[in-house]
C-alpha positions as a LaTeX table, in Angstrom:
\begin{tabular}{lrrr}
\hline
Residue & $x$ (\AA) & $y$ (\AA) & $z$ (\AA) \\
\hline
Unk1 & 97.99 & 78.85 & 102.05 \\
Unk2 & 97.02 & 77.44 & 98.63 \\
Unk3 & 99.14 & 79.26 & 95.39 \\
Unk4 & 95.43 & 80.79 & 94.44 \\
Unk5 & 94.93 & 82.04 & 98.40 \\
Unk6 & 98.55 & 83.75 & 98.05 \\
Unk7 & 97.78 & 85.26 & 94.24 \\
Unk8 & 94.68 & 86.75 & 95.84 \\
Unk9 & 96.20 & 88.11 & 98.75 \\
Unk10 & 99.29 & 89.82 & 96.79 \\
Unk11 & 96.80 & 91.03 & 94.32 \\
Unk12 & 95.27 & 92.50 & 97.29 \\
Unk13 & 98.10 & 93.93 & 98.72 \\
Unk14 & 98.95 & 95.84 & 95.54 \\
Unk15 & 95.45 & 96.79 & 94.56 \\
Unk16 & 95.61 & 95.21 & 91.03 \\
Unk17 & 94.80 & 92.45 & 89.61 \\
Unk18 & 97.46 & 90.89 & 87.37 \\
Unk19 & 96.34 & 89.57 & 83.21 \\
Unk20 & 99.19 & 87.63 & 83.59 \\
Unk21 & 98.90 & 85.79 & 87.15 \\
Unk22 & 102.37 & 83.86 & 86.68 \\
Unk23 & 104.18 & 87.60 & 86.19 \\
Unk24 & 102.64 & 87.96 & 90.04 \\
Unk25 & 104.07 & 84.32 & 90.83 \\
Unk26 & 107.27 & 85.24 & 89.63 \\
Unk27 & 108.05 & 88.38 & 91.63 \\
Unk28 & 107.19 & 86.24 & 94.98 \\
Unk29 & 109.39 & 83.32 & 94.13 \\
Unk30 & 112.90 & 83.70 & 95.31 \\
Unk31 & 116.22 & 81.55 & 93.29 \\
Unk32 & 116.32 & 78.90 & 96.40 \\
Unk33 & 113.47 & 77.25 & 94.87 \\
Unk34 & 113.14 & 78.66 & 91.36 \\
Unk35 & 113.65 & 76.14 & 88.84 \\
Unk36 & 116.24 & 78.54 & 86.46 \\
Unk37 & 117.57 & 82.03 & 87.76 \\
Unk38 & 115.68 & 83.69 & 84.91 \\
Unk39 & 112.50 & 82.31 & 86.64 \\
Unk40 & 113.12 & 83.90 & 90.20 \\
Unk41 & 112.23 & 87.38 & 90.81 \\
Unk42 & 116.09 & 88.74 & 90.25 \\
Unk43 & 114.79 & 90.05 & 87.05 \\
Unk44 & 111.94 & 92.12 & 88.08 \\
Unk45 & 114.04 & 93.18 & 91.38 \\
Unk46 & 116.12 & 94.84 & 89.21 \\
Unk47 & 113.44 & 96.37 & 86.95 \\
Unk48 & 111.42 & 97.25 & 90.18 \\
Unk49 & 114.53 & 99.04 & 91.76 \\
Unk50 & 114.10 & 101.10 & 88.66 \\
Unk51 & 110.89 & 102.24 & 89.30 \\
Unk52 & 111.03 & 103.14 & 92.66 \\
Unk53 & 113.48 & 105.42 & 92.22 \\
Unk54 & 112.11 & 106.90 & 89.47 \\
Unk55 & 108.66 & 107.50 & 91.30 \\
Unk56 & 110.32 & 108.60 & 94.28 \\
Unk57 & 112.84 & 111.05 & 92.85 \\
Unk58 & 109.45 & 112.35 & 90.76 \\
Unk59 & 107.72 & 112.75 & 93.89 \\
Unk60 & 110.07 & 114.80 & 95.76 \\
Unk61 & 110.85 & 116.90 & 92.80 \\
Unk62 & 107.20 & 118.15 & 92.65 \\
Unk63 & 106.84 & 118.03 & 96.36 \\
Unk64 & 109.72 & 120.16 & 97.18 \\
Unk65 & 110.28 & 123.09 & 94.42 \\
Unk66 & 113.23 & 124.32 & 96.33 \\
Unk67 & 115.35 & 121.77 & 97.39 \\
Unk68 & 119.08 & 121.32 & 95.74 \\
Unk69 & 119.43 & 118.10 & 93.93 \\
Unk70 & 122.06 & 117.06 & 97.38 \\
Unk71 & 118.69 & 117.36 & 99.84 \\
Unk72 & 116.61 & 115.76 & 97.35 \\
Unk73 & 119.52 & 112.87 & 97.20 \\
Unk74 & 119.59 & 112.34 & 100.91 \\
Unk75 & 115.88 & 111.86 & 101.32 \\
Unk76 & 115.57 & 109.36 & 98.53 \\
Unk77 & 118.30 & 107.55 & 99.42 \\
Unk78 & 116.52 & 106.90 & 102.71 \\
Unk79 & 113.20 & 106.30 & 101.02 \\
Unk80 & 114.56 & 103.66 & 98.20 \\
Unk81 & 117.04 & 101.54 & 101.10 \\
Unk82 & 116.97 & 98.13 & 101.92 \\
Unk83 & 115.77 & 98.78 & 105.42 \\
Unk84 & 112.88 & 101.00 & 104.41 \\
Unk85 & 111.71 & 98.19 & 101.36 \\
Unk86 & 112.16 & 95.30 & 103.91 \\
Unk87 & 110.12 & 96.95 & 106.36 \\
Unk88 & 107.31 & 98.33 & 103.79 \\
Unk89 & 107.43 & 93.99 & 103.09 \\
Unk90 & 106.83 & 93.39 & 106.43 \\
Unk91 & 103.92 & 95.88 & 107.61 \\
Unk92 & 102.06 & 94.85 & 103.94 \\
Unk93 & 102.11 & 90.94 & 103.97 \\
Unk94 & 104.71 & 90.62 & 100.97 \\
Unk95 & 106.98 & 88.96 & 103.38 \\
Unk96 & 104.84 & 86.28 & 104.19 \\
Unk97 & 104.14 & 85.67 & 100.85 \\
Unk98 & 107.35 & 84.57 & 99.91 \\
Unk99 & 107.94 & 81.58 & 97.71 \\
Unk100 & 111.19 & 80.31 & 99.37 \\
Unk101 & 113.57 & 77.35 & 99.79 \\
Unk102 & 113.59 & 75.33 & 102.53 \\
Unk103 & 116.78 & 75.99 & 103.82 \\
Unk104 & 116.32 & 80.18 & 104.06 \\
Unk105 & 115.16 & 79.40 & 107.83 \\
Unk106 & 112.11 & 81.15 & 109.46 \\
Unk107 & 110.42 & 84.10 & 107.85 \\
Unk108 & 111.24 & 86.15 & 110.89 \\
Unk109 & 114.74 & 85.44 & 110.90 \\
Unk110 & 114.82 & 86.31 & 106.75 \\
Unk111 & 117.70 & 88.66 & 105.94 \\
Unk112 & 116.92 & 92.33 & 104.86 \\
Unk113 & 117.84 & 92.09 & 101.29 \\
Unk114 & 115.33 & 89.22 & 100.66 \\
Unk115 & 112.65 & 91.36 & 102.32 \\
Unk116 & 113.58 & 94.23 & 100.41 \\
Unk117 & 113.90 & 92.25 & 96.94 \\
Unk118 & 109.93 & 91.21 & 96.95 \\
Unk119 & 108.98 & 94.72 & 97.69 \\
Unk120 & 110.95 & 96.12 & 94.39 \\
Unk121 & 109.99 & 92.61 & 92.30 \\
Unk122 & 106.04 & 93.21 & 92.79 \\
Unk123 & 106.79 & 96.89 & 91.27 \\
Unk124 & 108.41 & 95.41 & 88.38 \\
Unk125 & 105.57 & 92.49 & 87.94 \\
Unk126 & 102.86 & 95.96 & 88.29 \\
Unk127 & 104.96 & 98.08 & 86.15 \\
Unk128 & 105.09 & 94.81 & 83.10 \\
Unk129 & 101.02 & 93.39 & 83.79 \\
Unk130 & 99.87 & 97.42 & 83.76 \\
Unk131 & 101.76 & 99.91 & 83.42 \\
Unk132 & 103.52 & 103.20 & 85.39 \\
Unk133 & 99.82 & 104.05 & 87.17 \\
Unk134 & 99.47 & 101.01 & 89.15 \\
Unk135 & 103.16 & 100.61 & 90.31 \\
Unk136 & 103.23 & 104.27 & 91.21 \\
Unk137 & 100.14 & 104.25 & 93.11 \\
Unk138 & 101.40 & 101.44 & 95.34 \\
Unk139 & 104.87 & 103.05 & 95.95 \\
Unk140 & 103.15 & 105.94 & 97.07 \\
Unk141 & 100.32 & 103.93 & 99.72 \\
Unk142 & 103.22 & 102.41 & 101.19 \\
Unk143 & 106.21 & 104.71 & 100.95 \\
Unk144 & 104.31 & 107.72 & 101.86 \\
Unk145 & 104.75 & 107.77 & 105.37 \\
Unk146 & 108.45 & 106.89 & 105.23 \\
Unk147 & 108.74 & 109.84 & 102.56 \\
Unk148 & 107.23 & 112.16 & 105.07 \\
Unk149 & 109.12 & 111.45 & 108.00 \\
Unk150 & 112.19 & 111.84 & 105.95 \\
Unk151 & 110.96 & 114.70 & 104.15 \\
Unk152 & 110.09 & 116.65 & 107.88 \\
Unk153 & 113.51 & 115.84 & 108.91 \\
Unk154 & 115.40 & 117.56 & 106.49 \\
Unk155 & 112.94 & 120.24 & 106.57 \\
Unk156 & 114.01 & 121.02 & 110.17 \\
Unk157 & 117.32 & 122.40 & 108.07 \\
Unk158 & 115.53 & 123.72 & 105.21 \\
Unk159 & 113.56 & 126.52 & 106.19 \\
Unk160 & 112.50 & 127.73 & 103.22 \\
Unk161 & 110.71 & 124.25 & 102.20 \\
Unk162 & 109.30 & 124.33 & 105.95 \\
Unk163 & 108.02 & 128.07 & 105.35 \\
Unk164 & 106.23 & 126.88 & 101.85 \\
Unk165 & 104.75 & 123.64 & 103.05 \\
Unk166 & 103.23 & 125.96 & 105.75 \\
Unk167 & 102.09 & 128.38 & 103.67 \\
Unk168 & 100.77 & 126.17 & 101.06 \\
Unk169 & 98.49 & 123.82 & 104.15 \\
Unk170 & 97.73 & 126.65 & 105.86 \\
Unk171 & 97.19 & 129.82 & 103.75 \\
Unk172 & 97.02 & 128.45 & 100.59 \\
Unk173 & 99.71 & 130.54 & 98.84 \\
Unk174 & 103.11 & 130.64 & 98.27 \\
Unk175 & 105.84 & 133.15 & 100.03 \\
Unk176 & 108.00 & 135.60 & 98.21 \\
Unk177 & 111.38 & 136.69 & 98.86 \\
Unk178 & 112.15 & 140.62 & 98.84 \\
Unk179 & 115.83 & 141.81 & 98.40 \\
Unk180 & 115.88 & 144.46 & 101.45 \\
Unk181 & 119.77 & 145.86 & 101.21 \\
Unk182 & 123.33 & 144.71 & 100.51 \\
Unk183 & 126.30 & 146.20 & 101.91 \\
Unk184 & 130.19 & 145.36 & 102.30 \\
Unk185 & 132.57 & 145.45 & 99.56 \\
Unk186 & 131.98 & 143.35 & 96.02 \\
Unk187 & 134.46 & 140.06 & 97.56 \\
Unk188 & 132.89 & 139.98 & 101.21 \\
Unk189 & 129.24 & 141.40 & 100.76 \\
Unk190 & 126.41 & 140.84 & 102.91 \\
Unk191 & 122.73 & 140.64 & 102.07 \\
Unk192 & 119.13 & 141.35 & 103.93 \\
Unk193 & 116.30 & 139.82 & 102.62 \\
Unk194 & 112.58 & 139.85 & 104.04 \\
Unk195 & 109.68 & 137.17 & 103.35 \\
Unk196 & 106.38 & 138.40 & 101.84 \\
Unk197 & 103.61 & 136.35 & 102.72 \\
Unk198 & 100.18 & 137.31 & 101.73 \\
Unk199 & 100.61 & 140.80 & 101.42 \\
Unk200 & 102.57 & 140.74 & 104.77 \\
Unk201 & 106.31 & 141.69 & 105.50 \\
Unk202 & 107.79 & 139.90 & 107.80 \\
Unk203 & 111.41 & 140.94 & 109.78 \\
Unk204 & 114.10 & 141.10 & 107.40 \\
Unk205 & 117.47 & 138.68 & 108.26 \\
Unk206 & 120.72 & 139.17 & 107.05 \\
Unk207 & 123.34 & 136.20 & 105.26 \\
Unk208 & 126.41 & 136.50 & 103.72 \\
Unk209 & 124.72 & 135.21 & 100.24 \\
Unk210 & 121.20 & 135.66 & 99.25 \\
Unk211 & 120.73 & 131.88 & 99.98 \\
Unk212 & 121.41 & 132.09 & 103.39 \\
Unk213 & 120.21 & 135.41 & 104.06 \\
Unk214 & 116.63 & 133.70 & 102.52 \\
Unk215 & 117.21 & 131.13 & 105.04 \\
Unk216 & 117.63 & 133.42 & 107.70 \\
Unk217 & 114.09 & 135.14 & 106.60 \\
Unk218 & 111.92 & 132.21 & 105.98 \\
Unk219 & 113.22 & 131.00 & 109.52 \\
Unk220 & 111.97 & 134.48 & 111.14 \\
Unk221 & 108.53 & 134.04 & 109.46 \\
Unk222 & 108.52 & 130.45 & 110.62 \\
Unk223 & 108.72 & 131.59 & 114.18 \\
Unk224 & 106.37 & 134.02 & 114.10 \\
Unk225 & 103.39 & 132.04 & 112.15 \\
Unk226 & 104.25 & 129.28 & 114.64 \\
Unk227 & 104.10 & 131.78 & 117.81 \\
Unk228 & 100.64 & 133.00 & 116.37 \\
Unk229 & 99.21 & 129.53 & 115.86 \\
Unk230 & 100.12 & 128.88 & 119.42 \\
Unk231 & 98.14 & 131.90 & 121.08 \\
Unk232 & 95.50 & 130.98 & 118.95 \\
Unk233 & 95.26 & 127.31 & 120.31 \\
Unk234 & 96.01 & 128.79 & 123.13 \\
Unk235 & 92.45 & 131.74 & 123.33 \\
Unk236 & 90.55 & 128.67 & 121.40 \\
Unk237 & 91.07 & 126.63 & 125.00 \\
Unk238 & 90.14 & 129.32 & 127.45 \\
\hline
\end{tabular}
């Protein structure tokens, strides 16, 4: 593959095409066969790590209203890792687009931080030759599916998130929490709280903190939306 056959490939991959087409030729080349360090893509790795998580953490902070910043960690964390960004280099070409040394081996036997580096240095070439837009629309076509398989997972803990992504797809509307009853002294109390979804009450569920008794709730209404959608799968068959 010819230098222009690899620029026009990359610039395919990332859906932009670069004003400055050695920026592009930068972010592929790796030290082993850069002439200086500055002219590897070290540089833009580091810019391009940046990015990411800034575009990811932004994502999941709109995404998921009621997540603590400890569930939002854990899922970007995930999202941002070496094994994720090598992988996203291997299903999208970057990988093979590599400008390398000889003595790095076979491409298939190519450690996981140099797969992962080309994946962050192309965000840093997009994020220099056009700006936030471009770099944060290719995070997102790649990362997505990564992001929501992480983002289901933790949701299997988080009810409440579950309950409002349901909502949200489903209903299109958001559900409320209702303060039912507290009892037990002021050091030991215990709390009942009911979801309101629509106009509809569901079962109330006790916790011993509002937190948990919303929990409790949301995980209730999950059950019983679910149970619904199943009987009428279920009557849609017959």
């Amino acid at each position: 593959m010819t230098d222009g056959d690899a620029r026009a490939r990359a610039e395919q991959i990332l859906g932009h095409s670069f004003q400055d087409p050695d920026l592009l030729v930068i972010s592929l080349t790796h030290s082993s066969i850069a002439q200086t360090r500055t002219s590897s893509n070290e540089r833009l790795e580091f810019l391009g790590d940046a990015i990411l998580g800034l575009v990811i953490c932004d994502e999941l902070y709109r995404r998921f209203p009621d997540w603590l910043e400890g569930e939002l960690t854990r899922v970007k964390s995930i999202v941002v890792s070496r094994k994720v960004c090598a992988q996203i280099s291997d299903d999208t070409g970057l990988t093979d687009l590599l400008i390398l040394g000889n003595g790095l081996g076979r491409r298939e036997h190519m450690p996981t931080s140099l797969r992962a580096a080309v994946y962050e240095s192309v965000i840093g070439a997009l994020f220099l030759d056009g700006g936030l837009e471009p770099a944060k629309r290719f995070i997102l076509g790649t990362a997505q599916s990564f992001l929501d398989e992480c983002a289901d997972a933790q949701n299997v803990h988080n009810y409440k998130s579950a309950l409002q992504q349901y909502a949200q797809r489903r209903l299109s509307t958001t559900p409320h929490y209702e303060s039912l009853d507290e009892q037990g002294p002021d050091h030991s109390k215990c709390f009942e709280v009911c979801v309101v979804l629509d106009g509809e009450r569901f079962p109330g569920a006790w916790g011993p903190s509002k937190k948990e008794a919303e929990q409790e709730a949301a995980k209730r209404a999950l059950e019983i939306l679910q149970e619904r959608d199943g009987r009428q799968s279920h009557s849609s068959t017959e």
